[in-house]
C-alpha positions, 0 to 999 in steps of 0.5 A, a space after each residue: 548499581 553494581 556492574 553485574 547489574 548494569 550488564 544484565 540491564 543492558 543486555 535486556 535492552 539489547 533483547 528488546 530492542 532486536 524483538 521490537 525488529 523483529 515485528 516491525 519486519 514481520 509487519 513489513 512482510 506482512 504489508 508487503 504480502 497483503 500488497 501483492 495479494 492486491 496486486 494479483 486482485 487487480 490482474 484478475 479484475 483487469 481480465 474479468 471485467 475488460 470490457 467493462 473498463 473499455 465503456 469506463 474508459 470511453 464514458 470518462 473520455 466523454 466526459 472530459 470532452 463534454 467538461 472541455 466544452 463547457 469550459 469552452 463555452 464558458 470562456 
């Protein structure tokens, strides 16, 4: 291999290596987007659905007594 070969070899894998950078953090930004589109979701749904949540809340605090309980009279 001449010298002009080797530069033109090195130069490519340069270029391939700064285009494979450049998705992965086209993919981060991506990531990072989808994340707070999610984010915002669970905002909405929290303000939405707050009573429902309030009953979710209050039935999973029953039920963990009840399973205290249990656990109680088991024991």
């Amino acid at each position: 291999m001449t010298e002009e070969e080797e530069e033109e070899e090195e130069e490519e894998e340069e270029e391939e290596e700064e285009e494979e950078e450049e998705e992965e953090e086209e993919e981060e930004e991506e990531e990072e987007e989808e994340e707070e589109e999610k984010e915002e979701e669970k905002e909405e749904c929290t303000v939405q659905d707050l009573p429902n949540l309030m009953t979710h809340t209050h039935s999973s605090r029953h039920t963990k007594q009840h399973k205290t309980q249990i656990l109680h009279d088991f024991l």
